[in-house]
N, C-alpha and C positions, 0 to 999 in steps of 0.2 A: 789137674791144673786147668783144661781147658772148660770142665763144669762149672769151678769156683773163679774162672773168668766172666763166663758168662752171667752167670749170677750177680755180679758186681756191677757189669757194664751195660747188659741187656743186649749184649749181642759177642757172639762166639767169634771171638779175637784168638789169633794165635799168639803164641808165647813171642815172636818179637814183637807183636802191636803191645803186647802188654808191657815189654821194658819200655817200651817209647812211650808210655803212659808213666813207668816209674822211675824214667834216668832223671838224676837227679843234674844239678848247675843248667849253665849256659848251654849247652849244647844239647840236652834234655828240653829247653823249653824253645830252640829252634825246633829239634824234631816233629813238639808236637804242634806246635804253629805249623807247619805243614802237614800235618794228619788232621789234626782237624780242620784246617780249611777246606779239605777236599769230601769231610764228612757231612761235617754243618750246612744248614739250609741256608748261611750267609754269616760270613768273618770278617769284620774288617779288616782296615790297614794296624799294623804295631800291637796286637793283640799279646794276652801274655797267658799261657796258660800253664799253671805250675804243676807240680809234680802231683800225681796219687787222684787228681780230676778225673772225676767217672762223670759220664752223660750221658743218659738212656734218651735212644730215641733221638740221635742227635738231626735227624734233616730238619726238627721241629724246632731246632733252636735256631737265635740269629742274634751274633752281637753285632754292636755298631763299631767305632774306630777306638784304640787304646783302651778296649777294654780288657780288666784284668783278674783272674778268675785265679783265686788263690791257694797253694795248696787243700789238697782232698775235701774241696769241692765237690756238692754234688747235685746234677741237674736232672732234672727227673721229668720227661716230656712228653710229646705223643696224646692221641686222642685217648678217653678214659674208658675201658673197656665197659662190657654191657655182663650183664647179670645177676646184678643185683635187688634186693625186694622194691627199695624205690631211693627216688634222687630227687632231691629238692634243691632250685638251681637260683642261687642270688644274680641280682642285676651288678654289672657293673659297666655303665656307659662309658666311663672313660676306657675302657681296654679297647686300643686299637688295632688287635691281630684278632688269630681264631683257636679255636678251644684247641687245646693240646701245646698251644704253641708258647716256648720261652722267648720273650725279646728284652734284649738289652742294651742301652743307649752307649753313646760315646761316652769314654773315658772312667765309667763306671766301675769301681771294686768290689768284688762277691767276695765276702772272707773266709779266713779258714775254717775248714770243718762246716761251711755253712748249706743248708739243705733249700734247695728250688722245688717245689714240688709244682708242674706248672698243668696236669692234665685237665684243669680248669680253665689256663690260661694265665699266666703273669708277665706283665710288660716296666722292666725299669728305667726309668726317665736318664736324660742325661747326666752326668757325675751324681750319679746315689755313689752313697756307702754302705752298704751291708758287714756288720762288726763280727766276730769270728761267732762264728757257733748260732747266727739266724737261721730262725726256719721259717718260712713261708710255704702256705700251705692253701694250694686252689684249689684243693678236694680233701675231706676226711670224713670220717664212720658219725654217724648223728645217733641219740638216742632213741628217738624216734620216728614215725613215719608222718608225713602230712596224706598217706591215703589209705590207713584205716588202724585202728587203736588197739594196741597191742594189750593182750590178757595176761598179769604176771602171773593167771593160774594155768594158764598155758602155754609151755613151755617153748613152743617152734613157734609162736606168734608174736615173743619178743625179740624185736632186733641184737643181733650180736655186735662184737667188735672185733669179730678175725674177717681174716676173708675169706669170699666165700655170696653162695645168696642170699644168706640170712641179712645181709646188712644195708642200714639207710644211710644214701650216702648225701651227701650236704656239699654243692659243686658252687664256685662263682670266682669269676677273674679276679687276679690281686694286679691293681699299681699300684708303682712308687712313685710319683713328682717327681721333674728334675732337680736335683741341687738337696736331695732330702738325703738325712741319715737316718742308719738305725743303728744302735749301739747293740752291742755283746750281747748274745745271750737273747734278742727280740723271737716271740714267734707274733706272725702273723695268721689270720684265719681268710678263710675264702668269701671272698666276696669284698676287701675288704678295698678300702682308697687313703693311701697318703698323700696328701697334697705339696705341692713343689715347697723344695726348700726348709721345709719340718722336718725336724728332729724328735727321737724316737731313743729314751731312755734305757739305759743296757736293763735287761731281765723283764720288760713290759709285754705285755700281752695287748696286741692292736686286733680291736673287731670293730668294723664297722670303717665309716668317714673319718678319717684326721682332714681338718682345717689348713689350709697352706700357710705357712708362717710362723707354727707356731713349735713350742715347745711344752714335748707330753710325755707322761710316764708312768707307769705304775700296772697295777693288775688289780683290779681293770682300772683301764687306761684313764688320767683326768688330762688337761692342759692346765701346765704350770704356769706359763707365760705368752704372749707375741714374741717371737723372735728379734723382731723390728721396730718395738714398741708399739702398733698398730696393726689392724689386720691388711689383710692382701688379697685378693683376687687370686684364683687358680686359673690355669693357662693349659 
């Protein structure tokens, strides 16, 4: 029990940290409104954190006030380990924390089942919605390397996709705008920027810039419309 605790949470909890992770009503999510306030790197006020939420690495997270983190949830944080053959690192200037670190704005919803992966960095603006089953992702396995050109006659010179050294990894901050959604089923990739108040199609695949204001969707992603009828400045 206490291996396939650790394995889940990233850090070796005893069996009652783990009911206070899985009690379920009102009095399961006071519990753990106090467990993890005293875990995380910063919790707001009225926070809500439901049942089956795992968060690795939690001193690296920080929500703001009312935010609300939806059953089995899961936050994935901390700087990104070292070992691997190479790492090719996107810009992203709007990210206002540091690598490893999850932040999350006031009044924001993380949905169910939805996956943080933040050892890139990812920062969500004030009231995002994140729609059940998103994945954001500030680090993943790349096909290639940008420092020197793999032979597919030989064999330990192409990048893999387990882990391990063999793999090139592809790192860059994700944000969300304040006031943006993203519908069901969204994955995000690293490096990537949604701009405030854009909305974000259920089942879309976001890489790269979204525009603030608008309305986009698809795989790969187009802009269907202005939200506003006009565009908008980001902030």
């Amino acid at each position: 029990m206490t291996k396939l605790i650790e394995t889940l949470t990233g850090a070796a909890l005893s069996v009652p940290e783990w009911a206070i992770i899985s009690w379920p009503g009102g009095v399961g999510r006071r519990l753990r409104a106090a467990y993890w306030k005293r875990r995380l790197g910063a919790m707001g006020e009225r926070c809500i954190i439901d049942v089956g939420v795992v968060i690795q690495s939690p001193e690296h997270v920080f929500l703001g006030d009312q935010v609300w983190l939806d059953s089995y949830a899961v936050l994935i944080a901390g700087p990104p380990g070292a070992g691997v053959r190479s790492r090719r690192i996107l810009p992203n200037s709007a990210f206002p924390g540091q690598r490893g670190q999850i932040r999350i704005g006031d009044r924001s919803h993380v949905g169910v089942h939805t996956v943080v992966q933040g050892h890139g960095g990812v920062a969500l603006g004030r009231d995002v919605a994140l729609g059940a089953h998103t994945m954001i992702y500030s680090q993943s396995q790349h096909y290639r390397s940008d420092d020197f050109e793999p032979d597919p006659d030989d064999y330990e010179s192409v990048p893999k996709y387990v882990a391990g050294p063999s793999q090139c990894i592809v790192e860059g901050p994700v944000t969300i705008g304040d006031g943006a959604a993203l519908l069901g089923g969204t994955m995000v990739l690293p490096g990537s920027a949604v701009g405030r108040f854009s909305v974000i199609g259920a089942g879309s695949l976001v890489q790269g810039r979204v525009l603030p204001g608008v309305i986009a969707s698809g795989s790969p992603l187009r802009v269907v419309k202005q939200r506003f009828g006009r565009a908008i400045e980001d902030r």
